[in-house]
VEXDREN-2710 file (C-alpha; in Angstrom, 1 decimal):
% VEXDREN-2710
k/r/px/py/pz
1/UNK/8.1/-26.1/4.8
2/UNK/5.5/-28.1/6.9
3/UNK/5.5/-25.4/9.3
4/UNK/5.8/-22.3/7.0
5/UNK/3.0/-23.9/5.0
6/UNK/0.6/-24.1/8.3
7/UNK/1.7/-20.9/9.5
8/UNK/0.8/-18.8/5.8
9/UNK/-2.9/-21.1/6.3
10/UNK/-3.2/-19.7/9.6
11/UNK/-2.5/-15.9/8.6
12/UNK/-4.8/-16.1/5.6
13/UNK/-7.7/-17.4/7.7
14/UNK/-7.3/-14.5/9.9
15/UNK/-7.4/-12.2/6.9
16/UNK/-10.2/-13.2/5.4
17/UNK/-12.2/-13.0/8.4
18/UNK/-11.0/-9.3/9.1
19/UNK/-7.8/-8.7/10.2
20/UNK/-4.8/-7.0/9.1
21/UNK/-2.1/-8.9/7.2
22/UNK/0.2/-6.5/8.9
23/UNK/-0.5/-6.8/11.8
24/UNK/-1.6/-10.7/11.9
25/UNK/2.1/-11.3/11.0
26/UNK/3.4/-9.2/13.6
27/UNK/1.3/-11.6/15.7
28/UNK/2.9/-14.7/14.4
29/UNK/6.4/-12.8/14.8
30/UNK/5.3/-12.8/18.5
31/UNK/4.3/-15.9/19.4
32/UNK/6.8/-17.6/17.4
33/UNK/10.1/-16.4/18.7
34/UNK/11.8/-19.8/17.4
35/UNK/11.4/-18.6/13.6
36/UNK/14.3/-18.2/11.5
37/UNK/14.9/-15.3/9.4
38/UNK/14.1/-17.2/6.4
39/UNK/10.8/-19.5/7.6
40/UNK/9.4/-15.8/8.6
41/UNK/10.1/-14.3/4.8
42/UNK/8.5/-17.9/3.3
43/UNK/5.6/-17.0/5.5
44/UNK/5.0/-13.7/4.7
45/UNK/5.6/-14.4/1.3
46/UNK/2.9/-17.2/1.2
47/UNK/0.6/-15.0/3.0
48/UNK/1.0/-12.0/0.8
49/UNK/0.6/-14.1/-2.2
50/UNK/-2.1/-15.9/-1.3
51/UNK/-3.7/-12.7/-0.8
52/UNK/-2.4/-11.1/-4.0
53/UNK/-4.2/-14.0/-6.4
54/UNK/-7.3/-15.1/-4.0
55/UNK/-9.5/-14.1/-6.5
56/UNK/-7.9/-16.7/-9.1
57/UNK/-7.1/-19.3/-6.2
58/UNK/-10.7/-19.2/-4.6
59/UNK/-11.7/-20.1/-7.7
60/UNK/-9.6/-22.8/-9.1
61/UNK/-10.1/-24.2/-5.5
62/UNK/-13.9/-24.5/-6.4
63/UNK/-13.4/-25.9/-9.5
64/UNK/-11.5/-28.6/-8.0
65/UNK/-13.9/-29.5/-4.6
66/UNK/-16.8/-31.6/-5.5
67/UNK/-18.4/-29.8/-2.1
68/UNK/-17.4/-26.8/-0.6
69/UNK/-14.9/-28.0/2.2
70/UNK/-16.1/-27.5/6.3
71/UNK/-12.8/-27.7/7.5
72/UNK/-11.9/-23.9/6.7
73/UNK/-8.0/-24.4/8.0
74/UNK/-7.9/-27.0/5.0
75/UNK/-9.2/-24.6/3.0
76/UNK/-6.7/-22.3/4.0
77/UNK/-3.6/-24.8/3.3
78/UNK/-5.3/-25.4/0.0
79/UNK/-5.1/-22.3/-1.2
80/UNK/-1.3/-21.7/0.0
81/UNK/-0.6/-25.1/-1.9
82/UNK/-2.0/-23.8/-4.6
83/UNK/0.0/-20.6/-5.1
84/UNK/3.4/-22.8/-4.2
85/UNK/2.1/-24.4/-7.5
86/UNK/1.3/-22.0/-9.6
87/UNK/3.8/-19.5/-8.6
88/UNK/6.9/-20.1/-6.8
89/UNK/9.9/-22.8/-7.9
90/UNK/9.7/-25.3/-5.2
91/UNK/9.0/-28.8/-7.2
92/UNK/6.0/-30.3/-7.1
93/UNK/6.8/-33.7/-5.3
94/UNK/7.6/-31.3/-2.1
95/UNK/5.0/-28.9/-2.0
96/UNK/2.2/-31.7/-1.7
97/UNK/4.0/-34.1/0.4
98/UNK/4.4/-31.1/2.7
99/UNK/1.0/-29.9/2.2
100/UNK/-0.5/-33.5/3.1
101/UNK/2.1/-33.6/6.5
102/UNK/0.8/-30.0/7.2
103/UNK/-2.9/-31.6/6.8
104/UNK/-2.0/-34.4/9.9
105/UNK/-0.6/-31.5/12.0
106/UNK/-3.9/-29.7/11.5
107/UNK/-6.5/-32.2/11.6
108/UNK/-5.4/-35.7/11.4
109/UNK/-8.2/-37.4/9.5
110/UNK/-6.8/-39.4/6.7
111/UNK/-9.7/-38.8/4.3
112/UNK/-8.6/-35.4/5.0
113/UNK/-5.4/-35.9/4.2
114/UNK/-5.9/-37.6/1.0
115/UNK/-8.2/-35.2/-0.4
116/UNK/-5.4/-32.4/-0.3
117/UNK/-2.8/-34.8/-1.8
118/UNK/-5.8/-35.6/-4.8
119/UNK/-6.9/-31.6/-4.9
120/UNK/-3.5/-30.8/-5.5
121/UNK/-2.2/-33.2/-7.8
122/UNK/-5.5/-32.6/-10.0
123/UNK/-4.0/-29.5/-10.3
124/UNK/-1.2/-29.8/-11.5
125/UNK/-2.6/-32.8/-14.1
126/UNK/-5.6/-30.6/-15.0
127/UNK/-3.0/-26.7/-14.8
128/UNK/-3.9/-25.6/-18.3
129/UNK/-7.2/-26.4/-18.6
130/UNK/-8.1/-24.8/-14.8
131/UNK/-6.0/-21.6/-15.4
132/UNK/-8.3/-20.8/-18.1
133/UNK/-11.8/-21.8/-16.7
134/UNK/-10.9/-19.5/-13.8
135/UNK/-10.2/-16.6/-15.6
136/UNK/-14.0/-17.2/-17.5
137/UNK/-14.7/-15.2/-14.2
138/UNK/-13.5/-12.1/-13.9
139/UNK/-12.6/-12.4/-10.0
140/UNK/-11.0/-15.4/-11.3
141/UNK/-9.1/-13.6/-13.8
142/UNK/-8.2/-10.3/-12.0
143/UNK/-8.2/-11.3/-8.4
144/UNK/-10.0/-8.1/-7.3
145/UNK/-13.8/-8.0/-5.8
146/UNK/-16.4/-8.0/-8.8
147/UNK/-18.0/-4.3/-7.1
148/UNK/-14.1/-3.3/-7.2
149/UNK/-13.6/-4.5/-11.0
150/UNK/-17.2/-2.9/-11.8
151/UNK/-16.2/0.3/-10.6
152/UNK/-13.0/0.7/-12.3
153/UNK/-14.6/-0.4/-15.3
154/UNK/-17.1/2.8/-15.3
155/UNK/-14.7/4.8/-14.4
156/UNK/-11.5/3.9/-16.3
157/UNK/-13.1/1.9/-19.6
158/UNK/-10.2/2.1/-21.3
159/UNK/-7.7/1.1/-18.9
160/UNK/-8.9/-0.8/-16.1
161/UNK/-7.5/-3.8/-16.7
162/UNK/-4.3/-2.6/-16.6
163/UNK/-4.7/-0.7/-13.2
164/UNK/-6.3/-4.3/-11.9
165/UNK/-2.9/-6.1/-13.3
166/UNK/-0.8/-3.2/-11.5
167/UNK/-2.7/-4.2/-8.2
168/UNK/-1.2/-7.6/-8.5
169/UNK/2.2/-7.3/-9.1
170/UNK/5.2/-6.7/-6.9
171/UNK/6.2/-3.3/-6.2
172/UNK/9.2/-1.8/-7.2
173/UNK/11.5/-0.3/-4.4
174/UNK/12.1/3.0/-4.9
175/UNK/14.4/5.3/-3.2
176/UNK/14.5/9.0/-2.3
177/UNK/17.6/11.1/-1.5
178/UNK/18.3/13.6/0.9
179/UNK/19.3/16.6/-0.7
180/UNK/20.1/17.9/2.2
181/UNK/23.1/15.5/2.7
182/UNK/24.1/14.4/-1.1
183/UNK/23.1/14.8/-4.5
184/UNK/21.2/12.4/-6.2
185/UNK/23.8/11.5/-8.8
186/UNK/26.3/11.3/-6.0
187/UNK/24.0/8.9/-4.4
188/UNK/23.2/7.0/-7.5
189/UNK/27.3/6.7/-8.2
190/UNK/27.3/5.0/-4.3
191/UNK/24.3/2.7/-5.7
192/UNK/26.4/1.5/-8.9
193/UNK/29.5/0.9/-7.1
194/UNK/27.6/-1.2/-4.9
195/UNK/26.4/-3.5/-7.4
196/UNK/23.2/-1.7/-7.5
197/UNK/21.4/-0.9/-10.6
198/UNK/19.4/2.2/-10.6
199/UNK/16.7/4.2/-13.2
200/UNK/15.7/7.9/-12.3
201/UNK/12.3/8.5/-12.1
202/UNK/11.3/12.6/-11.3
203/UNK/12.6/14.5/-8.9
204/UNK/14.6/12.8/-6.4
205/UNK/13.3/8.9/-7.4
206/UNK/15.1/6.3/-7.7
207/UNK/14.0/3.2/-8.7
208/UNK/16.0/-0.2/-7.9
209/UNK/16.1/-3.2/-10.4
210/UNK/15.9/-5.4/-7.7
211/UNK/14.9/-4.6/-4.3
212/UNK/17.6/-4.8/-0.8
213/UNK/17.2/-5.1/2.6
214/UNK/17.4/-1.6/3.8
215/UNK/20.8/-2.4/6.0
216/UNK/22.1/-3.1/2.5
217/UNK/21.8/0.9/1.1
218/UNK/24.4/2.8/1.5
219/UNK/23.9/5.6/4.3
220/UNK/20.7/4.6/5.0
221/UNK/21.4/4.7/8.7
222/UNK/23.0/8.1/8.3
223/UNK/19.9/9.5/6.7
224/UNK/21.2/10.1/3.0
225/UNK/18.1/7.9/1.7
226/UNK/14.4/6.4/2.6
227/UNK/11.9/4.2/1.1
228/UNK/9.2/5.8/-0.2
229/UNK/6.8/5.6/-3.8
230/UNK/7.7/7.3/-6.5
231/UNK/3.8/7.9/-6.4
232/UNK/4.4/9.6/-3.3
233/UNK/7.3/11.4/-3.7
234/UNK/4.9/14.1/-5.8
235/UNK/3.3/15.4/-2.5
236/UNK/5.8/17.6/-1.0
237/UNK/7.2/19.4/-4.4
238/UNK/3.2/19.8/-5.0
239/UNK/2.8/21.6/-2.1
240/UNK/4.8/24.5/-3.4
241/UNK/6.3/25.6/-0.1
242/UNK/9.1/27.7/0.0
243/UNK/12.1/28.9/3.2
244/UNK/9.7/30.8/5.6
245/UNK/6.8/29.0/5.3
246/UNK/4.3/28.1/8.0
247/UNK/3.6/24.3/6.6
248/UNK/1.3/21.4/8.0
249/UNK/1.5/18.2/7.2
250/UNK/-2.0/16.8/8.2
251/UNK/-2.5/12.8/8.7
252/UNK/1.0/12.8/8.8
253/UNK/2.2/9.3/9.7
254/UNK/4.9/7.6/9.5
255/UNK/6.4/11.0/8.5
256/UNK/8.0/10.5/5.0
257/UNK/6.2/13.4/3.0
258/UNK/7.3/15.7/6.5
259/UNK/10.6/14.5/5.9
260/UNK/10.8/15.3/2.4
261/UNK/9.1/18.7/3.0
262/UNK/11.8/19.7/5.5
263/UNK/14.7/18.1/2.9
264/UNK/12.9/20.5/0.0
265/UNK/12.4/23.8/2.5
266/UNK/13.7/25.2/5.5
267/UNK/9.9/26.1/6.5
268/UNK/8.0/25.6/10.0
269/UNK/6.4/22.9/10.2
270/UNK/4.0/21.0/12.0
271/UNK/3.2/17.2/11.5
272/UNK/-0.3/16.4/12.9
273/UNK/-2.0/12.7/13.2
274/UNK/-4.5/11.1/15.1
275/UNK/-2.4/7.8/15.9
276/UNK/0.1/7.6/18.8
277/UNK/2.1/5.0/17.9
278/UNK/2.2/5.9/14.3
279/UNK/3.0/10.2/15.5
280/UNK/6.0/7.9/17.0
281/UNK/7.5/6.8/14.1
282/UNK/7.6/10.7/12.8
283/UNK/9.8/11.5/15.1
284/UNK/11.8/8.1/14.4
285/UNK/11.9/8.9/10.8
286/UNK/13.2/12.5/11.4
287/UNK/15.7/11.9/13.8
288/UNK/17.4/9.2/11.4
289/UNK/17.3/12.1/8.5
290/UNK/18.6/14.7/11.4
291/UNK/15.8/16.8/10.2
292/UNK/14.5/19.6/12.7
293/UNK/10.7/20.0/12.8
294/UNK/8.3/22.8/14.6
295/UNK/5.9/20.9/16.4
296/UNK/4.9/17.0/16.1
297/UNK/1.0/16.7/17.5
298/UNK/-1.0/13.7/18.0
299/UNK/-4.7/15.2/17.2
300/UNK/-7.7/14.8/14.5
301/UNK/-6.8/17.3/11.8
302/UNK/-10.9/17.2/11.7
303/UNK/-11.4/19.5/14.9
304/UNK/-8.2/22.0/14.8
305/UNK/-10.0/23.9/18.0
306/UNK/-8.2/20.7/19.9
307/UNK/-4.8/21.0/18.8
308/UNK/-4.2/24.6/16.5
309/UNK/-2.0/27.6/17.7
310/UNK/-4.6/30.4/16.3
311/UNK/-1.7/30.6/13.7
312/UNK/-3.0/30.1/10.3
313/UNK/-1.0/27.8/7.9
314/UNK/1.0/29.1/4.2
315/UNK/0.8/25.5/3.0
316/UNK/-1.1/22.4/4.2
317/UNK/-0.5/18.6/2.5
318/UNK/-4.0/16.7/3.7
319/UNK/-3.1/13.2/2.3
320/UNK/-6.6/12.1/4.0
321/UNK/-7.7/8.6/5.4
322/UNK/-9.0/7.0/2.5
323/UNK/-9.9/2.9/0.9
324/UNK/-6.2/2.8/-0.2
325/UNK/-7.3/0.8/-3.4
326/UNK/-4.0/2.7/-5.0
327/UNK/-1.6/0.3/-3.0
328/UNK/-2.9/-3.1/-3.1
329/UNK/0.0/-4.4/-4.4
330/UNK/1.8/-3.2/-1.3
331/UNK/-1.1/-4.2/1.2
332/UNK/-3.3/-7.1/-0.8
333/UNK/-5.3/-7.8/2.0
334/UNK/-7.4/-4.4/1.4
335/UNK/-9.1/-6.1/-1.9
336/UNK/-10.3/-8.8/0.5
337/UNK/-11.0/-6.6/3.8
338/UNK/-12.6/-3.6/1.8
339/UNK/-16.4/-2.6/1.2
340/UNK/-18.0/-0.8/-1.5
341/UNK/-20.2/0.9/1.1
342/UNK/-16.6/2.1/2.6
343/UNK/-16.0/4.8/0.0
344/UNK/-18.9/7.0/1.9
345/UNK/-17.6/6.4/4.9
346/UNK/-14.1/7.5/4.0
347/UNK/-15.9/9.9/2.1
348/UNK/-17.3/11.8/4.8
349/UNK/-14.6/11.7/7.0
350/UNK/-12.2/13.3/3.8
351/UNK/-15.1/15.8/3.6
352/UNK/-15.0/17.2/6.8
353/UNK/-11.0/17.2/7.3
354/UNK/-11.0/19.1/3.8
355/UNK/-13.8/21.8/5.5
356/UNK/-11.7/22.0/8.8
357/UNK/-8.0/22.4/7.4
358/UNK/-9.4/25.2/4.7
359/UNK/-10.8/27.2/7.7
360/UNK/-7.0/27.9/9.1
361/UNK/-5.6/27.7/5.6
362/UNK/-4.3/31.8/4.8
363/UNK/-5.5/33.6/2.1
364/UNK/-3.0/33.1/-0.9
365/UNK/-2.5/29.8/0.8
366/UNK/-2.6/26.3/-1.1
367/UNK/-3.9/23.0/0.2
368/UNK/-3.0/19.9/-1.2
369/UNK/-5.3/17.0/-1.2
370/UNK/-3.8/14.0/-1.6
371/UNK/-5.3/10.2/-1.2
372/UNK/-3.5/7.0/-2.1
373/UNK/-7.2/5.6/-3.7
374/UNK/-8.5/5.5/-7.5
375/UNK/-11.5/5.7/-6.7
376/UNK/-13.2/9.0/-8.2
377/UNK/-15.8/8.9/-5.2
378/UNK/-12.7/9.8/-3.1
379/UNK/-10.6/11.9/-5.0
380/UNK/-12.0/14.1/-8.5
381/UNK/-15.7/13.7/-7.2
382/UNK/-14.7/15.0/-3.9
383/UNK/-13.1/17.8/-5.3
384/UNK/-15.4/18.7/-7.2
385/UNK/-17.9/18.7/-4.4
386/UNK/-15.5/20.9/-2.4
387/UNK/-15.5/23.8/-5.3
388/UNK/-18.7/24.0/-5.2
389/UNK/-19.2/24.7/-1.4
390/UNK/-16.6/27.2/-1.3
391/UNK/-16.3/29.5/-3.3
392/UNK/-13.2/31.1/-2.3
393/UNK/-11.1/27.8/-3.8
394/UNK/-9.6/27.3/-7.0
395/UNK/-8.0/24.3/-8.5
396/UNK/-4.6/25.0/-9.8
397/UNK/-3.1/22.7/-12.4
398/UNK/-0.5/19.9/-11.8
399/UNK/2.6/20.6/-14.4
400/UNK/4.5/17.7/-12.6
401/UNK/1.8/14.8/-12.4
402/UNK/1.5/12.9/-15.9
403/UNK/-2.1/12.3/-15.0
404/UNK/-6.0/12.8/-15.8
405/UNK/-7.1/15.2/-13.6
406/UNK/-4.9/14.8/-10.9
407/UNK/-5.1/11.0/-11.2
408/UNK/-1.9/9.1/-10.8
409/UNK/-2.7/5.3/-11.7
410/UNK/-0.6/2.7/-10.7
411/UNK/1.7/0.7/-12.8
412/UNK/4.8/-0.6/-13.0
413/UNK/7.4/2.4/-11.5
414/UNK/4.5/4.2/-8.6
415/UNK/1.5/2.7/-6.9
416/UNK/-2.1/5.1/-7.8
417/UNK/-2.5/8.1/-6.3
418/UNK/-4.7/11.2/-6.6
419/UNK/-3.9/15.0/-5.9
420/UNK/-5.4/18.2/-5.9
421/UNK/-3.8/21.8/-5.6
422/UNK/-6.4/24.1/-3.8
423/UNK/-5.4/28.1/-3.8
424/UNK/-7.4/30.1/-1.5
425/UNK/-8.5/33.3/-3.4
END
């Protein structure tokens, strides 16, 4: 645990001065070869819960210091001692005596160490009464950013806190079929025989009660299933598009909504996105699926003079860069890493990828804009501000999205998401 324990303090530092949790762990992965298979899931499970309740932990750890601490990799194990605490089922006796070993690694200074072994066990004396001082703060309470928690709030009065409580729990693991290869009952009936229990969600979702390794899914290497959100799973049936059909799939990476539009439609399609190694794992994700595509294009689907045909398109899916804030509970680092003064940024860039993909959109076309944020500055605000510039767009409902204009909000079966059906008149 020692090492586990130092390792988590480690990636959480690195976190919260900037980086990636993804890739941070993929750096750890790297340098330490020697890991076993389950030392690297107690990491990342440290780290991503850490991350997942820093609002409540950063807080709790300040009520506990007398003075705030200079040693920051200290502050780091802290805070991973104090999630083992509060939320995982190792005892007590080992998770400080670890913690206090992991201290000598790191620094070495006694006083050191015996101010994690007192921080700790005042913890655990003082639980009940902590716990609730910390949640007298509302970044204590909800673990999200108080300009995060204030926006939500003017936006969503009425159910905020429930889209802040979705951000912190775990996410379900939710499967789609390949229609293309087997039904989705027959695939549900290879599930149950498994030992699997399933629930069907819309369309081709379904939900696990308890997530697998993917090795573990039956035809999974044969392309009869992915991973992918019930969320977004709504993207490609959205789109509306139909045998025949000249479709692109814009921002495109890792390729699951191409590889649902190809399992929905036998149309043309081409899968644009601006990343090279992410346009690799489209054609990764296809070939597993056996799916046949028109044309895979690494290119910025905000200048189309570097990469279009002339050709214009019957259907385009824009699932635009965006602040992501719909799947923290997937990434928790992007409560921590995000800005408020972000949301313009995104928002211009969403802005002029909208203006560029309706230009070689065909009349009688549809666009679907689609983010993974609930933020309205990125989603119904933009929209909005996208009618009115063009005049020759038209929102058309959404029968199959139970939401508030277009608004998906996360909870316990999909992560948040926002769409937008655009017909060009």
């Amino acid at each position: 645990m020692i090492k586990t324990q130092c390792l988590a303090a480690a990636t959480v530092g690195k976190v919260l001065a900037g980086a990636s949790l993804t890739e941070v762990l993929q750096e750890v992965w790297r340098t330490h070869v020697d890991l076993s298979g389950q030392q690297r899931g107690a990491i990342q499970d440290l780290s991503y819960g850490v991350l997942r309740f820093y609002g409540q932990l950063d807080r709790l750890l300040g009520l506990l210091l007398n003075k705030p601490l200079r040693d920051r990799n200290i502050r780091y194990l802290l805070l991973v001692g104090l999630y083992q605490l509060g939320y995982s089922k190792a005892s007590v006796h080992a998770i400080v005596d670890h913690a206090v070993s992991a201290t000598q690694v790191m620094n070495g200074n006694k006083g050191v160490q015996g101010l994690v072994n007192a921080v700790l066990r005042n913890f655990v004396r003082q639980r009940a009464c902590l716990l609730e001082r910390a949640a007298e703060n509302e970044v204590g309470r909800y673990s999200h950013p108080q300009w995060w928690i204030d926006k939500l709030h003017v936006h969503y009065p009425e159910s905020y806190q429930a889209i802040l409580e979705a951000g912190n729990q775990h996410p379900p693991m939710t499967l789609r079929v390949n229609r293309r290869k087997i039904s989705v009952a027959e695939y549900e009936k290879r599930l149950n025989q498994n030992g699997m229990d399933t629930r069907r969600l819309w369309n081709d979702a379904l939900e696990l009660a308890q997530p697998v390794a993917i090795d573990k899914l039956p035809g999974f290497t044969q392309g009869l299933v992915s991973v992918q959100d019930a969320g977004a799973q709504l993207a490609a049936p959205l789109l509306d598009a139909h045998d025949g059909m000249r479709v692109l799939d814009a921002c495109a990476a890792p390729g699951g909504k191409s590889a649902h539009l190809l399992e929905l439609a036998k149309v043309e399609l081409t899968a644009l996105d601006n990343d090279s190694v992410r346009v690799a794992r489209i054609t990764e994700n296809l070939s597993r699926l056996e799916l046949d595509i028109h044309r895979i294009i690494c290119g910025d689907a905000a200048h189309p003079a570097e990469w279009w045909d002339g050709r214009k398109f019957d259907r385009i899916l824009a699932d635009v860069p965006c602040s992501a804030s719909g799947v923290v509970r997937r990434h928790p680092d992007i409560k921590w890493l995000r800005r408020e003064s972000d949301l313009s940024r995104f928002g211009e860039k969403q802005r002029k990828i909208l203006d560029a993909l309706w230009q070689i959109l065909t009349r009688d076309g549809k666009l679907l804009y689609a983010t993974c944020s609930v933020f309205a500055e990125e989603n119904k605000l933009q929209v909005e501000k996208f009618l009115r510039h063009h005049s020759d767009a038209r929102l058309l409902p959404l029968s199959q999205v139970e939401a508030i204009d277009g608004q998906l909000l996360p909870n316990s079966h999909h992560d948040g998401f926002f769409y937008a059906l655009l017909h060009k008149a």
